[in-house]
N, C-alpha and C positions, 0 to 999 in steps of 0.2 A: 504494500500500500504506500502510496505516495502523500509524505507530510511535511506539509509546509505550515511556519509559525509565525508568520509574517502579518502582520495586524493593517490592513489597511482601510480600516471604516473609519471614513470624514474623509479619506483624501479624494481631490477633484481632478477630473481626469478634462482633458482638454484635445481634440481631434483636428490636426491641421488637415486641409482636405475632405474636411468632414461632410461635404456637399455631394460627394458621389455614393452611391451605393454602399461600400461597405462601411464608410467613415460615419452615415447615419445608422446602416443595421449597426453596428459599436456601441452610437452611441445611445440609440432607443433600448439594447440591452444592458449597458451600462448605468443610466439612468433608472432603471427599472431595478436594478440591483440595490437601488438607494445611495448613490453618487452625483454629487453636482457633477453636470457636463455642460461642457461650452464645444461648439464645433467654429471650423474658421474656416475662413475662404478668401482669395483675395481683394472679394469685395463683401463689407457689413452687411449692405443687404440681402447678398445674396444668404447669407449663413444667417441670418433671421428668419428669412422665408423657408429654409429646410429646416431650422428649429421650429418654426412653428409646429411645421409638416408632422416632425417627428413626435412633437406633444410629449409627456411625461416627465416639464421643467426642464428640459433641453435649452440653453442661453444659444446666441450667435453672437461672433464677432469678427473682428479681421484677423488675420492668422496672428501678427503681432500680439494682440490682446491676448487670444487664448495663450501664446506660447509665455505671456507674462505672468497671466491668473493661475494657471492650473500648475495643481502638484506636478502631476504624472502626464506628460502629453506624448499622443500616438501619431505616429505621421503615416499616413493614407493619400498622398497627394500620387497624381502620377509619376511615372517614371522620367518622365521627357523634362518636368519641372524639381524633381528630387532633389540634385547638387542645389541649386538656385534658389530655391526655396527656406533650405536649411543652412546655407551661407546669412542668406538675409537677417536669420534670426537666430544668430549664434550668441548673441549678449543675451538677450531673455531667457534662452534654454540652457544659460551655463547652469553646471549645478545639478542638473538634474535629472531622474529618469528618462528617456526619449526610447520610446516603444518603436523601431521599425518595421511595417509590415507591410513594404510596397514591394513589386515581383517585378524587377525589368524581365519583359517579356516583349515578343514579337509574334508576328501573325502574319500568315500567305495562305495561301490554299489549301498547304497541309496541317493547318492548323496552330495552334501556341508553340512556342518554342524559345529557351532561355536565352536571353542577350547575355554577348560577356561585358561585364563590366572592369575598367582598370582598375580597382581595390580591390577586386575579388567577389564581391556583394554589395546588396545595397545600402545594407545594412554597414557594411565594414565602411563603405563610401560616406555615410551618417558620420562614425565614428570619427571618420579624419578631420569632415570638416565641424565637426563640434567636438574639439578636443577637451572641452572643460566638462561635457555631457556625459552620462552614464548611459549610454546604446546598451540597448537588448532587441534581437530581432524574435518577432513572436508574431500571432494570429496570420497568418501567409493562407492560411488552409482554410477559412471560414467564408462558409456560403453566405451571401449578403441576400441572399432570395431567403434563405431561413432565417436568419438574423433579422429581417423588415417581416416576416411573417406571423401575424397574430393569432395562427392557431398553431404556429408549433412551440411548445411551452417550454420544451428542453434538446439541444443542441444534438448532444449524443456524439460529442468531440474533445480529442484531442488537440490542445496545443504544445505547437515544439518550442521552448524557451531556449536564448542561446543569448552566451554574454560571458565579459569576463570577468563581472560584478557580484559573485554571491548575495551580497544582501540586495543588489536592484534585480538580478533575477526568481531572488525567492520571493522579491515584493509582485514583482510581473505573475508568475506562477499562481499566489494567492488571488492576485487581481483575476485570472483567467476564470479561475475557479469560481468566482463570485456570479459566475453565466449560470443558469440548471443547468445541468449536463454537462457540462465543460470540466475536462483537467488541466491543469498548467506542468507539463513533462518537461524536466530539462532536458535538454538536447545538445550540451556541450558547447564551447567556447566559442566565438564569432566567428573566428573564421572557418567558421563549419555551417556558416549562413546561405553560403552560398548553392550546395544540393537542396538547401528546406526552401530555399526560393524557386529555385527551380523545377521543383518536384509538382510548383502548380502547373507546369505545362501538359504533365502526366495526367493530372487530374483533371483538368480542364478536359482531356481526351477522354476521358471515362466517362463525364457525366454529358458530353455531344454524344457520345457511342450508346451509353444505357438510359439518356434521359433521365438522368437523377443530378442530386446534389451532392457527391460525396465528398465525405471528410477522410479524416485520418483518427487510427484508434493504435496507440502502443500496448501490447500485451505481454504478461507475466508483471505487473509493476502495479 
């Protein structure tokens, strides 16, 4: 059994990128867990009008703001805007946990397939340019169709946590945990972010092939 001691009730989690798809299922399930949440975007209104959308005390603001207010902030932004984005707001996010869960990935005919990136990940690309940050790459694997959906009440997933932060990865872990159905697994040190990034191109192929949403489930633990 997997135990983590990590106390994380009152802290507010904060979603840069939080206006697409998974950055709201996040955050409507993180809100729901009994968290303040703030999603950003890089315009206010825009990330007011998906907080509203997503209802259950969900705030908006510009990504600056959330990356100043919130404890814990997860970045969901595309890949194409990732370096750029996290350059930008390297003073606000010193200090602190920064959840990575963006998948450079590509697409042609035959379907999703892993970009290389020069860090090695996107995660590890996080870490370079917010060297004052505590990166953990985590949630890569979570369907945002089940995450926005109000009749599935419990996720029935694994997350792979990775980082070289013991206490910011035990904090992530406990966080994941706080979803029904969700575990928070470690998954070993950063620079092993780069197969769990990748691994959604695999699954993106499963769930085109079987029409499902699948996740990921680690067994014996």
């Amino acid at each position: 059994m997997i135990s983590v001691s990590s106390d994380v009730d009152g802290l507010s989690l904060g979603i840069l990128g939080g206006t697409g798809d998974q950055g709201k299922g996040l955050a409507r399930r993180f809100a729901m867990a009994g968290h303040k949440v703030l999603i950003g975007s890089r315009s206010a209104e825009r990330a007011n009008e998906a907080a509203a959308a997503i209802g259950h005390g969900v705030g908006g603001a510009d990504n600056a703001t959330v990356a100043a207010e919130a404890d814990v902030v997860i970045v969901a932004v595309p890949w194409d805007g990732h370096k750029a984005t996290l350059e930008s707001l390297r003073e606000p996010l010193d200090g602190k946990i920064v959840i990575d869960c963006v998948n450079p990935l590509g697409f042609d005919k035959q379907g999703a397939y892993a970009l290389p990136v020069e860090e090695g990940s996107a995660a590890q690309q996080a870490a370079a340019v917010l060297p004052g940050s505590r990166v953990v790459a985590a949630f890569h694997h979570v369907s945002a169709v089940l995450l926005l959906d109000p009749e599935v009440a419990e996720m029935q997933l694994d997350i792979l946590v990775l980082g070289d932060d013991r206490e910011a990865t035990d904090t992530v872990q406990a966080l994941a945990s706080r979803i029904p159905g969700v575990r928070g697994v470690y998954g070993g040190r950063l620079r092993n972010a780069h197969q769990v990034e990748a691994l959604t191109a695999n699954l993106i192929s499963v769930n085109r092939r079987y029409k499902a949403h699948a996740g990921f489930r680690v067994t014996d633990v």
